[in-house]
N, C-alpha and C positions, 0 to 999 in steps of 0.2 A: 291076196285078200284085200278086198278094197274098200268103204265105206258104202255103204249101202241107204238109198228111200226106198226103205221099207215102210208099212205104217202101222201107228202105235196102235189099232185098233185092241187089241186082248192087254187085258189091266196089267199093272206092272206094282208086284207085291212091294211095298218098302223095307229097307231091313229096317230090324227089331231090336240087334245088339250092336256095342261098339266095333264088335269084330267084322259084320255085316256091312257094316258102313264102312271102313278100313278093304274091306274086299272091294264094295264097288268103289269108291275112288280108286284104287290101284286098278280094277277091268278100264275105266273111262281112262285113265292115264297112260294105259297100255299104247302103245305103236299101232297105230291101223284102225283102232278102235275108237269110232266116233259116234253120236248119239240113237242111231237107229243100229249099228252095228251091235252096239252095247245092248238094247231090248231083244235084238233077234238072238245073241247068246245067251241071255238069262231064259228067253224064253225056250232056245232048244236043250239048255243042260240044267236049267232049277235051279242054278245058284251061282252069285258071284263065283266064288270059290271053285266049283265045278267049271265054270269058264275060264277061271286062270288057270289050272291044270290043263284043258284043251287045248289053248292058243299058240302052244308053240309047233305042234304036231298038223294043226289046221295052217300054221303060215309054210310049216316043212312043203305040204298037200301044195301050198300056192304059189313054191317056187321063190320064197324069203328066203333067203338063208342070215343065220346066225340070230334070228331072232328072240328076243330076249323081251319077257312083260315086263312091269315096270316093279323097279325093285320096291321093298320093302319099307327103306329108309327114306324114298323120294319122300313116301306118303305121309311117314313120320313127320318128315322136317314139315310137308304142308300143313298138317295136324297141329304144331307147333305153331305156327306162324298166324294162322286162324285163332287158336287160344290168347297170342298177344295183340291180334286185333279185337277181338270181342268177337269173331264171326261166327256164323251160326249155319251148320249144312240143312239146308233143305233136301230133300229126295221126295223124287218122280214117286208117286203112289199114298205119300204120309198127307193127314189133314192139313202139317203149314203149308205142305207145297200148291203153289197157285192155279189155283182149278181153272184160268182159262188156259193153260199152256195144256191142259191135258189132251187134247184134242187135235195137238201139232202133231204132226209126222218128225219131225227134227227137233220137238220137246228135250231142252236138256234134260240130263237125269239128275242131276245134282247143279244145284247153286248155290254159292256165297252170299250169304245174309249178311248186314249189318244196320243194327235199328230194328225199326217197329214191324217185325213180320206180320201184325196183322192186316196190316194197306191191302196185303196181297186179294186181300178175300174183299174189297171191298171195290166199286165201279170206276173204272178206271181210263182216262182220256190220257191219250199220249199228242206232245204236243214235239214238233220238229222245225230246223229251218239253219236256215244261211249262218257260217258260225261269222262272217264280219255284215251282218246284218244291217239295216239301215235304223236311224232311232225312232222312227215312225214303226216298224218290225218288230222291234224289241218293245216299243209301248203297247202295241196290238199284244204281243203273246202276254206282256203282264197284266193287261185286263182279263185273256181270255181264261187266262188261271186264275185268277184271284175269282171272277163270278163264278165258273166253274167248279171251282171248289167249295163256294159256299151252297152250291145245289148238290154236293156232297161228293161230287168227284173227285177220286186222287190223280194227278197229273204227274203223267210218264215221261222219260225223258232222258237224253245221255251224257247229261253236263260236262256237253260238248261248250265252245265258247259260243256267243251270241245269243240266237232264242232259246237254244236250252238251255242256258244259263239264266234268262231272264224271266221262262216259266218255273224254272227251278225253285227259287227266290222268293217271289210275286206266291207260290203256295208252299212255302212253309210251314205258315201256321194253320192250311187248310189237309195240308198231305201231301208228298212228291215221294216217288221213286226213284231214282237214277241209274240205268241199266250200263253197266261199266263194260267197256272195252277189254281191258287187262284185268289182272287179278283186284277185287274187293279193296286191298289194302294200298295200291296204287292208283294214288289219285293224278288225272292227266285233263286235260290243262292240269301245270302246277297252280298257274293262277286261281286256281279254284277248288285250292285247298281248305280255306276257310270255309267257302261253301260244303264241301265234300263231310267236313267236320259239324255243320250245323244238320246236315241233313241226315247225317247219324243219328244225332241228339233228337231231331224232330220228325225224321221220317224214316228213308231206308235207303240202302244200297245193296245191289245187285248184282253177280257178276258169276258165269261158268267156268272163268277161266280158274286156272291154279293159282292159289296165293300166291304173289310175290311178281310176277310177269307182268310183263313191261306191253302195251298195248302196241302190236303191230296193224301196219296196212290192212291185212288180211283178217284183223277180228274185228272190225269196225261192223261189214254186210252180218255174220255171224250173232254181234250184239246186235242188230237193225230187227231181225226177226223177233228177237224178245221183247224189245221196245214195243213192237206192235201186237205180237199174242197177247201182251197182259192188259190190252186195252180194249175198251168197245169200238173205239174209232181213234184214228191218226189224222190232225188236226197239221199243215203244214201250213206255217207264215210264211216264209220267205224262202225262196226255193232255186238256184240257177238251175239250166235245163240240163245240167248234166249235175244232178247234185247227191250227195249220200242219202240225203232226205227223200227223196225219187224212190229208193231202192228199199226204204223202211212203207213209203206207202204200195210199192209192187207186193212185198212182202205182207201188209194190208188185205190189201184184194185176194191174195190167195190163199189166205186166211179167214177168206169170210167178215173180214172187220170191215167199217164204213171209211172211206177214203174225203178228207173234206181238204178246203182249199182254200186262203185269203187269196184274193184279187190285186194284182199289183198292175200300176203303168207299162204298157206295154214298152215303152224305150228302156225302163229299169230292168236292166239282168238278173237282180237278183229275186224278180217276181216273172222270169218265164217261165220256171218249171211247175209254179201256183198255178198259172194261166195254161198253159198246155193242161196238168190235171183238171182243173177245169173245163175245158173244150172237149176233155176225155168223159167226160159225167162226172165227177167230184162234185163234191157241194159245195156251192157257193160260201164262203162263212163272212158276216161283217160283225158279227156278235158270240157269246155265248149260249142266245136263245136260236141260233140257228143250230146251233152243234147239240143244245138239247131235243130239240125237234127231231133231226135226223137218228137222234138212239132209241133203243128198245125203250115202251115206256116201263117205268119201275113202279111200283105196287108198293107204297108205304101202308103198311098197317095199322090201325089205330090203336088206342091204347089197348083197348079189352081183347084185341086182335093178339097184340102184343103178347099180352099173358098166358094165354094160352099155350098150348104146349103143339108142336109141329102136329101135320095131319099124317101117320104112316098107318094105314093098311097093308098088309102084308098077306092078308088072308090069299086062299087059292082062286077064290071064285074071281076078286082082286085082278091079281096079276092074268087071268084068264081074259078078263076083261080089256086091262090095257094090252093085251096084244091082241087081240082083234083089231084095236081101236088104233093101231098101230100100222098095221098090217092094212085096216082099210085105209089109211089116209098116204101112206106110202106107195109109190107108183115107180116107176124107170128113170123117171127124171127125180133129180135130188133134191131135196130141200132142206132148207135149214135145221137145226136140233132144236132152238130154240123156237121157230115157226112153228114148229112139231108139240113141242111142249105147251105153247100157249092154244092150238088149236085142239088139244086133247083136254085140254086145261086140268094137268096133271103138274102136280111140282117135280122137279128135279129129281128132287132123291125117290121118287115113287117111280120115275120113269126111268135113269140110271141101268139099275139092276136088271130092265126086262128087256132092254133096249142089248144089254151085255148076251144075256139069253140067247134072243135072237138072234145077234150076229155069230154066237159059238155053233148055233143051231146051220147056219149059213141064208139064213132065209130074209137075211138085210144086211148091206155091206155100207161102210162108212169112204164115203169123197174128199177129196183134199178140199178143205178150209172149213170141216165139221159141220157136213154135208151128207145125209143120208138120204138111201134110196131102197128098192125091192132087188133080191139078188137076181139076176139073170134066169 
């Protein structure tokens, strides 16, 4: 039994009770059982629960022996340890959890909060780069956060040392995220423990792993995809050509998100993997009016706009409607959801639901980086 990409296309109910939530943390904590694994068992047995009774008969079937899910009291003591940090579980399906992850194929199903969960729902620029940066590096990323966030962006980030530290900072007072390697409650760099503590107080923290675990090697590329799902675009300062940073903007591109790039001297190492993404198509950035340019534009409302109460038709004739209008703008080649939405010019939650329709029906199937097309 081995980890599976699979894709998240069919909705993934949230639980409802404490017990529900206790189920799936012990399914995700289980042995073998990693975040597409985990939807394809809820989705073939209905219920956490029903998949922990399955698991050890399906790893017998796959030639495990002595396999054992994860006890009872792991999940306690993490229950525990989350209540002494403040943390707060998000789950894959509930309104906190962060509507651009819904569309990953490797969407965690559960994350560690700590701080303002509602960043999450708000537009979001991830900013990355070199952690012994140059000081020219480190004053580019705290410009680009600071104006960036006064055009209302919250700015993503792995307060890792150097530029994510220094976008970190620079938007405090405007919003930052910080996507954590280890568990929520261990902060790494230790140097950046004060930060770690202010960014509780004024923004948030994020993190899939288990309370308490110590950030290895191997969770860093794992945290890199969530850095970049939760944002519109990955913004890289300073970059060598073989850098972490590279691997959050691969993770970028196949996400569908926008891939951009500060320009550095070509004898500087620590701006050839800026320069390489660049010569690759990256955008150019010298500003934050470049990184605004390059994202979807946004639709502020006016006031009397404001008041108003959301537009939902639900009628039949409605729904009849947006899928023709659907169905005709969809073809073999993919396109974006968002391209889709703004050319039907339908809102979100009106398209959502017919969009789910469709694809139960089989007659549109969803592409890696939340990417639709006509079924075959």
């Amino acid at each position: 039994m081995t980890e599976e990409q699979l894709s998240s296309n069919h909705p993934t109910l949230p639980p409802t009770t404490e017990e529900d939530r206790f189920s799936w943390l012990r399914l995700l904590r289980s042995r073998k059982v990693g975040p597409a694994t985990f939807r394809r068992l809820l989705r073939e047995h209905g219920s956490a629960q029903n998949a922990l009774a399955a698991l050890p008969e399906m790893a017998r079937a796959a030639g495990i022996k002595g396999y054992e899910i994860c006890p009872p009291g792991v999940i306690e003591a993490e229950l525990k340890a989350a209540k002494a940090a403040n943390a707060r579980l998000l789950c894959l399906g509930a309104a906190d959890f962060p509507t651009a992850l819904n569309d990953l194929n490797d969407a965690p199903p559960m994350l560690w909060a700590v701080g303002d969960v509602s960043l999450l729902q708000n537009p979001s620029v991830a900013m990355v780069g070199a952690r012994n940066c140059s000081s020219l590096g480190a004053r580019m990323a705290r410009g680009l956060a600071t104006d960036l966030g006064k055009h209302g962006y919250v700015i993503v980030s792995g307060l890792a040392r150097g530029i994510d530290t220094a976008a970190h900072i620079a938007a405090l007072d405007v919003g930052t995220v910080a996507v954590m390697a280890g568990g929520v409650d261990v902060i790494y760099p230790s140097e950046n423990t004060d930060l770690a503590h202010k960014i509780a107080e004024n923004g948030l923290r994020v993190s899939e792993q288990p309370m308490g675990v110590t950030p290895q090697a191997r969770h860093f590329p794992r945290r890199n995809r969530i850095i970049s799902g939760l944002s519109q675009a990955v913004v890289v300062v300073e970059a060598a050509a073989k850098s972490g940073s590279l691997i959050t903007a691969r993770d970028a591109l196949d996400q569908g998100r926008e891939v951009l790039a500060v320009p550095g001297h070509p004898f500087d190492a620590r701006a050839a993997g800026c320069n390489l993404l660049i010569r690759d198509g990256a955008t150019l950035v010298r500003s934050a009016e470049d990184v605004i340019e390059a994202l979807p534009k946004r639709e502020i409302p006016s006031p009397v706009q404001a008041e108003q109460p959301p537009r939902t038709d639900n009628s039949e004739a409605n729904v009849e409607s947006l899928h023709a209008a659907i169905l005709t703008r969809l073809g073999p080649s993919p396109i974006a959801e968002d391209q889709l939405i703004r050319d039907i010019a339908a809102t979100a939650g009106e398209i959502g639901p017919v969009l789910v329709d469709l694809e139960l029906d089989g007659r549109i199937q969803r592409q890696p980086g939340g990417l639709l097309s006509l079924s075959a």
